[in-house]
KOLBAVEX-968723 format. One record per atom (N, C-alpha, C): residue number from 0; residue in one letter; atom name; x, z negated, y. Coordinates in Angstrom, 2 decimals. Atoms other than C-alpha are relative to their C-alpha. Example, Ala and Ser with C-alpha at 12.3 -4.5 7.8 and 13.67 -1.06 7.14 Angstrom:
BEGIN
  nr rest atom       x       z       y
   0    a    N    0.89    0.00   -1.19
   0    a   CA   12.30   -7.80   -4.50
   0    a    C    0.90    0.00    1.20
   1    s    N   -0.82    0.06   -1.19
   1    s   CA   13.67   -7.14   -1.06
   1    s    C   -0.77   -0.73    1.09
% end
This chain:
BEGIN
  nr rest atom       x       z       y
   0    x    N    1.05   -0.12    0.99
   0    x   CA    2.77   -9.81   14.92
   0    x    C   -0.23    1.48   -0.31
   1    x    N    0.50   -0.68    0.74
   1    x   CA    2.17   -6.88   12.77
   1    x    C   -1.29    0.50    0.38
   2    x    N    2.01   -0.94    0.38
   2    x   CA   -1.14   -4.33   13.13
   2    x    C    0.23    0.25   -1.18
   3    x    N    0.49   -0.69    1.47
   3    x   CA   -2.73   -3.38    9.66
   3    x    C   -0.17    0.89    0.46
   4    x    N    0.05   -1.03   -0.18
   4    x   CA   -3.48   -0.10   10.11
   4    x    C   -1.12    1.14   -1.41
   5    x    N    0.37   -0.71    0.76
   5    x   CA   -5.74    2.09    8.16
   5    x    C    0.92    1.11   -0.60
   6    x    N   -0.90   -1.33    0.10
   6    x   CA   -2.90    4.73    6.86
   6    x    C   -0.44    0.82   -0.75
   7    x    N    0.29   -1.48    0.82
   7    x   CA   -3.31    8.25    5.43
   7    x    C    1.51    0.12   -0.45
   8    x    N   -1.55    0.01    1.13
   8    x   CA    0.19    7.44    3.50
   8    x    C   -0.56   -0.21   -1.14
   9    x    N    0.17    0.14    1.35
   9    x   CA   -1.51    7.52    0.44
   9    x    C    0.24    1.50   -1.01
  10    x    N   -0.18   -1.36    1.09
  10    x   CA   -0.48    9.86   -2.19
  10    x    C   -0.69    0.36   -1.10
  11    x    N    0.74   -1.19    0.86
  11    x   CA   -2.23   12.68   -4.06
  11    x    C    0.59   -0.61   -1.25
  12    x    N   -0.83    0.01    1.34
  12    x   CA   -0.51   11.54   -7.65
  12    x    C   -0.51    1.28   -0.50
  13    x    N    0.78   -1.53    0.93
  13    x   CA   -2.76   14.70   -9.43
  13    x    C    0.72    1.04    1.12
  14    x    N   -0.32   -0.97   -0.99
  14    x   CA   -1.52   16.88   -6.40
  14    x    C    1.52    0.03   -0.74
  15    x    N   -1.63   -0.14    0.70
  15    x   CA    2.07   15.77   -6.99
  15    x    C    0.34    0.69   -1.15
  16    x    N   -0.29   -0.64    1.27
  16    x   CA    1.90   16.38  -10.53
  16    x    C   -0.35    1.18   -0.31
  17    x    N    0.27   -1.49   -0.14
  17    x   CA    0.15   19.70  -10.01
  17    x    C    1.63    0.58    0.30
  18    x    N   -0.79   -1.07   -0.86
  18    x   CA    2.90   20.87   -7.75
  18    x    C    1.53    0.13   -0.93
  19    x    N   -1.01    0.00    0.78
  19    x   CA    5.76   19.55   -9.79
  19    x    C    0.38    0.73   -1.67
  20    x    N    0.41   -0.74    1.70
  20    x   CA    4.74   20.82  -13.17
  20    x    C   -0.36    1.71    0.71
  21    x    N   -0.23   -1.65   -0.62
  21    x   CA    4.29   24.63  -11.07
  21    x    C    1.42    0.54    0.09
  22    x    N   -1.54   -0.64   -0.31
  22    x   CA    7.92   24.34   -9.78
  22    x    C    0.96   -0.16   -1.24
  23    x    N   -0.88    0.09    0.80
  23    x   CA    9.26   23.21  -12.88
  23    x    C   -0.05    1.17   -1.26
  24    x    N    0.22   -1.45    0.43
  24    x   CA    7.59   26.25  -14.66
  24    x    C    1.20    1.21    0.01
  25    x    N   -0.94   -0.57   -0.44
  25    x   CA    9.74   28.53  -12.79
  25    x    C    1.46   -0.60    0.34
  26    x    N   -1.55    0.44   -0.15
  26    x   CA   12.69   26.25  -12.56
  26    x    C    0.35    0.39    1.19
  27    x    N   -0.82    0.09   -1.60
  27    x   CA   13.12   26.98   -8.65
  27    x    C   -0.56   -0.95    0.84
  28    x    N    0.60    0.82   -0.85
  28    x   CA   13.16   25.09   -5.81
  28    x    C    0.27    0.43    1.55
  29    x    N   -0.52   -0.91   -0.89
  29    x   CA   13.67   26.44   -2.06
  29    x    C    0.95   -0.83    0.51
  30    x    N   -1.45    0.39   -0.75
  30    x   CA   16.73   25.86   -0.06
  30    x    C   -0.47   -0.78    0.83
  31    x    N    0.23    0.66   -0.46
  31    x   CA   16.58   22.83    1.59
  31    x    C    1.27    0.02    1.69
  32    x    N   -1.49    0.33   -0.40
  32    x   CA   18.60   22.33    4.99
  32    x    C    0.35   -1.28   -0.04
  33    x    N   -0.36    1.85    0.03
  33    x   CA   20.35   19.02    4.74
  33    x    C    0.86   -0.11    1.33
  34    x    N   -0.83    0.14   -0.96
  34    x   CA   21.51   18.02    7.87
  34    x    C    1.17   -1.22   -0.35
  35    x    N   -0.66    1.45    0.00
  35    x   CA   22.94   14.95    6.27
  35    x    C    1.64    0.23   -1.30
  36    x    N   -1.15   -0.54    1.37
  36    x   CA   25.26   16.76    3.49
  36    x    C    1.16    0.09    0.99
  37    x    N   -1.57   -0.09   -0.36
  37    x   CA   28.51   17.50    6.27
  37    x    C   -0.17   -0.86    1.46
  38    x    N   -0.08    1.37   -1.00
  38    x   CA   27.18   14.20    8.61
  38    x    C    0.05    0.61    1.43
  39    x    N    0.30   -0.30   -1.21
  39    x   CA   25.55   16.58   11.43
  39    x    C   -0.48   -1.13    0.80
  40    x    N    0.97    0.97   -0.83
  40    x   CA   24.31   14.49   14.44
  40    x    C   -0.13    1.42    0.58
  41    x    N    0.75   -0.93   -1.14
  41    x   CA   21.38   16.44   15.52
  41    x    C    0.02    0.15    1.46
  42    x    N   -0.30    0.46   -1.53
  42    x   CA   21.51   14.65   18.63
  42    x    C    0.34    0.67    0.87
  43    x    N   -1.28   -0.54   -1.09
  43    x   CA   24.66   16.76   20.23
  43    x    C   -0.91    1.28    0.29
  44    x    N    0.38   -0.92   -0.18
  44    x   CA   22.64   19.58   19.44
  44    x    C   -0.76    0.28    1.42
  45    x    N    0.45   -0.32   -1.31
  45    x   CA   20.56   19.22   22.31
  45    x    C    0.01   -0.30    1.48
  46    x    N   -0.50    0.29   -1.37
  46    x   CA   22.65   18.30   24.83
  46    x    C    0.07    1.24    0.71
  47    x    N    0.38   -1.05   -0.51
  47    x   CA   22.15   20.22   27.50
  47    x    C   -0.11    1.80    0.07
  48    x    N    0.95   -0.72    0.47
  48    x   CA   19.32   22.10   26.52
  48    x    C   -1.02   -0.03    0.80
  49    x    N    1.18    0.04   -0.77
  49    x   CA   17.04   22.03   29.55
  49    x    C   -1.06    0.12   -0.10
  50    x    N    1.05   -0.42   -0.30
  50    x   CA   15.13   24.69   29.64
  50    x    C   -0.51   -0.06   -1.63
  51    x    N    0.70   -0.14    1.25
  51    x   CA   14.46   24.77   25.83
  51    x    C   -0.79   -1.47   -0.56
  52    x    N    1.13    0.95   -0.11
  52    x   CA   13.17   21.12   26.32
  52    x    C   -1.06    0.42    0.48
  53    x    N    1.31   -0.28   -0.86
  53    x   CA   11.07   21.97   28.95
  53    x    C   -0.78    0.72   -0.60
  54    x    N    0.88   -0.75    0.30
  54    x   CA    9.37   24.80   27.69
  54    x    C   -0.72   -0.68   -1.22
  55    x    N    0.94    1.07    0.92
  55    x   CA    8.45   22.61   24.26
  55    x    C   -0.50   -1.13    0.80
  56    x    N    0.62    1.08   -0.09
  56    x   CA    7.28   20.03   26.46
  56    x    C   -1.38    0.69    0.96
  57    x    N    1.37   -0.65   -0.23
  57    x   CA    4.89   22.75   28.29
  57    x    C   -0.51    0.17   -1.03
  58    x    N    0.90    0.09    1.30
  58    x   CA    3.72   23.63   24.89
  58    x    C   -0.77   -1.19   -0.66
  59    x    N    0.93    1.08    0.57
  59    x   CA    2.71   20.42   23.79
  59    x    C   -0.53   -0.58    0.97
  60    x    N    1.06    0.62   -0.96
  60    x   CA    1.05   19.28   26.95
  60    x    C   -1.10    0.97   -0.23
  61    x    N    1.32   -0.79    0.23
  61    x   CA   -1.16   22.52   26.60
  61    x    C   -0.35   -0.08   -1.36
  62    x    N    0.88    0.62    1.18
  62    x   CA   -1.94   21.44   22.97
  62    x    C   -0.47   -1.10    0.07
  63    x    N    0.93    1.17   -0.33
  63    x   CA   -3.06   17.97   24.20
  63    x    C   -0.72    0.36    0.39
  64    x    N    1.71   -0.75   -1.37
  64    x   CA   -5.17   19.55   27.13
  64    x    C   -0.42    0.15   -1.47
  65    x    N    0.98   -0.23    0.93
  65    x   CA   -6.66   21.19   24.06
  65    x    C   -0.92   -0.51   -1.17
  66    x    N    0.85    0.60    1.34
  66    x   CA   -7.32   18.88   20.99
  66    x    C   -0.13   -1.56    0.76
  67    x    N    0.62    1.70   -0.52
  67    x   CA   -7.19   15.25   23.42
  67    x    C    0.59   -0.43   -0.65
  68    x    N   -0.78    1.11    0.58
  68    x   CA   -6.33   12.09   21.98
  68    x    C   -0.54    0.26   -1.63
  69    x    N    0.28    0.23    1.79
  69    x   CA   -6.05   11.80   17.80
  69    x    C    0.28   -0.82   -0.32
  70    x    N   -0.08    1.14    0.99
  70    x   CA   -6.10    9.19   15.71
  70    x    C    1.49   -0.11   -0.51
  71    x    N   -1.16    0.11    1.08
  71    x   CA   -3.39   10.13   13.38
  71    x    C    0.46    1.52    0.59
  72    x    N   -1.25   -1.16    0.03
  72    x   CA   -0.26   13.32   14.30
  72    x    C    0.85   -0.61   -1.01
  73    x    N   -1.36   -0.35    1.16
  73    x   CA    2.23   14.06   11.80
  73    x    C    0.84    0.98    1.32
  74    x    N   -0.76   -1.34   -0.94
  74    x   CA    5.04   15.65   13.39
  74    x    C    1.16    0.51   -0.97
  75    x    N   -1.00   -0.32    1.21
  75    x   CA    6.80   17.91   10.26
  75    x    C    1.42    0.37    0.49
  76    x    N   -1.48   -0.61    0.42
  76    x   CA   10.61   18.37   10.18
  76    x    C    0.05   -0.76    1.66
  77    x    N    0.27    0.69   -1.16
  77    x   CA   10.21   15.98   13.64
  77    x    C    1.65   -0.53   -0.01
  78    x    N   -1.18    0.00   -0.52
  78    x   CA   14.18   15.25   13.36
  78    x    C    0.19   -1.87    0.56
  79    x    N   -0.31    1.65   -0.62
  79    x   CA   15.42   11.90   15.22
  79    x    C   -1.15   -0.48    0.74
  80    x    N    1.18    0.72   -0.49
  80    x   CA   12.20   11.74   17.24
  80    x    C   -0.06    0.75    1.23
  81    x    N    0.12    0.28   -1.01
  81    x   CA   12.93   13.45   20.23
  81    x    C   -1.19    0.83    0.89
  82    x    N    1.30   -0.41   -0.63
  82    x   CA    9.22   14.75   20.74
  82    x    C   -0.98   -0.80    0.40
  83    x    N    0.90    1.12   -0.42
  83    x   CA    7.80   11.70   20.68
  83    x    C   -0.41   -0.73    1.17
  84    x    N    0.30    0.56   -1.59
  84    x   CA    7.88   10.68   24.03
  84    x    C   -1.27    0.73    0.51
  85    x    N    0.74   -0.90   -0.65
  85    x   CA    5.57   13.91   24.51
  85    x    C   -1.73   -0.63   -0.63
  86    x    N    1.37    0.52    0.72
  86    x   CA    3.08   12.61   21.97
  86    x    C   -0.89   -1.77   -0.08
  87    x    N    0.92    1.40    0.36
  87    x   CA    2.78    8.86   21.51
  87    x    C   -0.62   -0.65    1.14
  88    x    N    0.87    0.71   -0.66
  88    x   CA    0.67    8.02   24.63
  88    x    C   -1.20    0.52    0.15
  89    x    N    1.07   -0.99    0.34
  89    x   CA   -1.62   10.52   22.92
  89    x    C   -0.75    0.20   -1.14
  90    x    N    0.22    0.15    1.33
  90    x   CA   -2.12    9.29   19.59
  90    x    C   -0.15   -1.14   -0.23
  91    x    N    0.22    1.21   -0.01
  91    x   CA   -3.37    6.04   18.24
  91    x    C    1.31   -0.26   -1.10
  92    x    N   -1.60    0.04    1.15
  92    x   CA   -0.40    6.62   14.97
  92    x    C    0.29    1.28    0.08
  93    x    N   -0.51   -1.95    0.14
  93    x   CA    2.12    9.64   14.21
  93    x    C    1.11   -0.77   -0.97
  94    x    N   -0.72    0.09    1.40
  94    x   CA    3.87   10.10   11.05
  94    x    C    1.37    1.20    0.44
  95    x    N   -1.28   -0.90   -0.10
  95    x   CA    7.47   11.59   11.89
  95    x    C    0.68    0.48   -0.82
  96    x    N   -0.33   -0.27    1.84
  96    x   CA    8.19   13.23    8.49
  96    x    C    1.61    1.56    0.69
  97    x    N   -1.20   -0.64   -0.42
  97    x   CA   12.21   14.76    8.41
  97    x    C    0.40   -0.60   -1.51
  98    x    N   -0.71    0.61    1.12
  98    x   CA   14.27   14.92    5.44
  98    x    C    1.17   -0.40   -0.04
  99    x    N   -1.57    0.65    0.29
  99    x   CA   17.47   13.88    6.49
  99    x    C   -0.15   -1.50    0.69
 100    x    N    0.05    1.57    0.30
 100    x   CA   18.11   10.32    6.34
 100    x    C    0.61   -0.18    1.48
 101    x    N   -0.60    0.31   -1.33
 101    x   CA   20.64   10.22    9.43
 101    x    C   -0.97    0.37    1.50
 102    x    N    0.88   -0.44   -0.99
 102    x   CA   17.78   11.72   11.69
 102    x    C   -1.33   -1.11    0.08
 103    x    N    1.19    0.88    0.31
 103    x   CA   14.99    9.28   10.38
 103    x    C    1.08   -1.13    0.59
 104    x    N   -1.04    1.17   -0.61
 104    x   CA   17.92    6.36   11.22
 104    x    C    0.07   -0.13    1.38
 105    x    N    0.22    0.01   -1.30
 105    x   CA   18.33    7.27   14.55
 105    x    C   -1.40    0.06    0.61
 106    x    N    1.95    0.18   -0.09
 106    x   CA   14.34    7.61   14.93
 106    x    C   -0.37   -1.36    0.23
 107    x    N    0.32    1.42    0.47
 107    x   CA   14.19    4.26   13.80
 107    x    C    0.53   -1.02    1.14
 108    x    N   -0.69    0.66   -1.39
 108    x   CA   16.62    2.89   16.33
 108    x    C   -0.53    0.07    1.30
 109    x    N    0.94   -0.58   -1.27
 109    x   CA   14.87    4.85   19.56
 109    x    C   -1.70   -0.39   -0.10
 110    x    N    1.15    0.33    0.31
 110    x   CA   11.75    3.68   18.20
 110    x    C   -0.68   -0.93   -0.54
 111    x    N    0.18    1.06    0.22
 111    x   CA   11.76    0.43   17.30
 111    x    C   -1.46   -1.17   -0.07
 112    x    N    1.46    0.85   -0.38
 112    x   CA    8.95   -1.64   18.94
 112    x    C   -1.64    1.13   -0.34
 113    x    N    1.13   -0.97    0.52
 113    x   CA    6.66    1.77   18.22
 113    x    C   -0.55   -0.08   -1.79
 114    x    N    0.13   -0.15    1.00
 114    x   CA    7.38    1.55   14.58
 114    x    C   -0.87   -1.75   -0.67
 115    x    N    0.10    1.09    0.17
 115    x   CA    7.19   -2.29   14.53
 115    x    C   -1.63   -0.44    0.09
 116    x    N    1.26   -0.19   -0.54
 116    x   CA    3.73   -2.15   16.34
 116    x    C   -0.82    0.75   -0.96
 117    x    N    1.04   -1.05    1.26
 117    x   CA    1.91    0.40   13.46
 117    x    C   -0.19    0.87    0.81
 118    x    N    0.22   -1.41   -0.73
 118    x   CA    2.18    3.02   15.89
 118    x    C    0.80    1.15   -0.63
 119    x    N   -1.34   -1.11    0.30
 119    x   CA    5.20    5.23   14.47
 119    x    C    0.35   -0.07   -1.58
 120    x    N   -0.76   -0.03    1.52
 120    x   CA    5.85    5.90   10.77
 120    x    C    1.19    1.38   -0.44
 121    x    N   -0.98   -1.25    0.57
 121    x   CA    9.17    7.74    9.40
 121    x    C   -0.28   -0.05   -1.35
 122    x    N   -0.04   -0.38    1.49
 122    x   CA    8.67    9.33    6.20
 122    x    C    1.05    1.28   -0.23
 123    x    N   -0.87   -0.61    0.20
 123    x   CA   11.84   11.01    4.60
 123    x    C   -1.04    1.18   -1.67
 124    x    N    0.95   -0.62    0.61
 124    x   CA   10.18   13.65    2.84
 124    x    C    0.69    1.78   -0.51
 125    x    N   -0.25   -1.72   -0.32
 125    x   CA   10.87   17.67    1.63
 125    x    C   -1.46    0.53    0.37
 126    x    N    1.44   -0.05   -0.26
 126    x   CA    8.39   19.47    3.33
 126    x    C   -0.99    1.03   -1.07
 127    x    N    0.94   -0.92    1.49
 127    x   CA    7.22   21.50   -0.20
 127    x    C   -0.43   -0.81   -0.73
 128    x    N    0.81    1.01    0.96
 128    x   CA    6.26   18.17   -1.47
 128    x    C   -0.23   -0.87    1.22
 129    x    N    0.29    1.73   -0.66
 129    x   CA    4.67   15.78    0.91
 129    x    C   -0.81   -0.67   -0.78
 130    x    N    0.89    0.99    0.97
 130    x   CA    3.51   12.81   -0.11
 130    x    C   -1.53   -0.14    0.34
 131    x    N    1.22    0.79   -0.44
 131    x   CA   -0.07   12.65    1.62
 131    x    C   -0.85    1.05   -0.81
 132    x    N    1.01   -0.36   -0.04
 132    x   CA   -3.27   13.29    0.78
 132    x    C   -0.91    1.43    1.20
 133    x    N    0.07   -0.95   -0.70
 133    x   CA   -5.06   16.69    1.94
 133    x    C   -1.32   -1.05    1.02
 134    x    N    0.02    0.46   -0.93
 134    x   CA   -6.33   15.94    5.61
 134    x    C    0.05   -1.59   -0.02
 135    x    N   -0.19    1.29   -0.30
 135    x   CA   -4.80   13.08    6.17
 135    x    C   -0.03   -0.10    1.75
 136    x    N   -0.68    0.34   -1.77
 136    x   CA   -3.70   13.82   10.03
 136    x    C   -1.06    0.84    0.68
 137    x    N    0.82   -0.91   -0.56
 137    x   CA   -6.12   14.82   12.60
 137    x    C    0.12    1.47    0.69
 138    x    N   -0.57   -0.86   -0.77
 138    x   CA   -3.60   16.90   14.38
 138    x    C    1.63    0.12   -0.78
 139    x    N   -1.24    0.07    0.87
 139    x   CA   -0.04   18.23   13.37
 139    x    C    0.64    1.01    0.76
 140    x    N   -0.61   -0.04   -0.62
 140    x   CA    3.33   19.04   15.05
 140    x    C    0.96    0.72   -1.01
 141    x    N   -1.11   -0.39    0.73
 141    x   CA    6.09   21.66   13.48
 141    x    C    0.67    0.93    1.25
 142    x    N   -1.32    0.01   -1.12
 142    x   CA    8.83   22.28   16.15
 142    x    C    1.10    0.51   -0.02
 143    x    N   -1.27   -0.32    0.10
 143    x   CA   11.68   24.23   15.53
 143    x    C    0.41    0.03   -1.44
 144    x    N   -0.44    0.38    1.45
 144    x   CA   11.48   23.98   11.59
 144    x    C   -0.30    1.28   -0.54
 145    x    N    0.69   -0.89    1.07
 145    x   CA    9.71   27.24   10.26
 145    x    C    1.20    0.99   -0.58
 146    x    N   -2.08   -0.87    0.70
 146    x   CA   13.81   29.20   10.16
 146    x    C    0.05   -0.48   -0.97
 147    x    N   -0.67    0.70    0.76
 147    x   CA   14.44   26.30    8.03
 147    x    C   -0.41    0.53   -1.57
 148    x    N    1.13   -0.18    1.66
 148    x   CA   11.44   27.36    5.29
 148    x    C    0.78    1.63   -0.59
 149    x    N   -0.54   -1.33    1.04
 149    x   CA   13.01   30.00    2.74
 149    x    C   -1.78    0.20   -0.73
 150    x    N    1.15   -0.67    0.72
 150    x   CA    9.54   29.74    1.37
 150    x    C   -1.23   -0.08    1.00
 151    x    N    0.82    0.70   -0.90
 151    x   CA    6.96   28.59    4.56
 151    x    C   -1.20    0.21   -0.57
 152    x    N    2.03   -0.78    0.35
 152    x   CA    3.74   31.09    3.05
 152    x    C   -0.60   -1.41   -1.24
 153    x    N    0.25    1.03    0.83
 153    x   CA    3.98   28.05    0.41
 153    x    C   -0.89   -0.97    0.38
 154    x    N    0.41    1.09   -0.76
 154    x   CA    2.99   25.39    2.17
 154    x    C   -1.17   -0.06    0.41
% end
């Protein structure tokens, strides 16, 4: 059986169309990385990667100690998922927003009964346009993504 869920997946439409009608002004858009354009698996990447787990998983225990349990995490550019273990017995939902499709896939797979349950949402997303509404998430997770931003001060 299915939970309903109150979600903060609702979209700004006036936001959107703000933002889109700005970038189309200038005709640019920033460099996206695509992990999915030459069929990376993130995955390998962090095979043994110890200590650079560990140390993100001290960091986000001392941001729990600090903000407690939330309602709603987003976790931006969150990849196949593999932070989630750190977060979801700390959150009532978390929105795992990644724009490559093969990373949200495998997410989906490792996360099955979470997603199934209304605990876990993947949203394939760029992160210069999300789709939500401003504060949607009580708390929020960016991990290894800010290299990626050619433009980040945007955001």
């Amino acid at each position: 059986m299915e939970n309903k869920v109150d979600s903060p997946l609702k979209v700004d439409s006036s936001l959107l169309a703000e933002r889109a009608v700005s970038r189309s002004q200038v005709n640019t858009h920033p460099l996206i990385a695509d992990y999915d354009a030459d069929n990376y698996d993130y995955r390998k990447h962090w095979q043994n990667r110890a200590y650079e787990q560990w140390a993100e998983s001290l960091v986000i225990e001392r941001f729990f100690a600090s903000v407690g349990q939330v309602p709603w995490l987003v976790d931006f550019g969150g990849g196949f998922g593999r932070n989630v273990i750190h977060y979801r017995q700390r959150t009532e939902h978390a929105v795992l927003v990644d724009y490559s499709l093969g990373n949200l896939e495998h997410a989906a797979s490792m996360y099955a009964e979470e997603i199934k349950r209304g605990r876990l949402f993947l949203i394939r997303a760029d992160l210069y346009r999300l789709p939500f509404i401003n504060r949607a998430f009580d708390a929020g997770l960016i991990i290894r993504v800010l290299h990626h931003l050619t433009e980040a001060d945007e955001l």
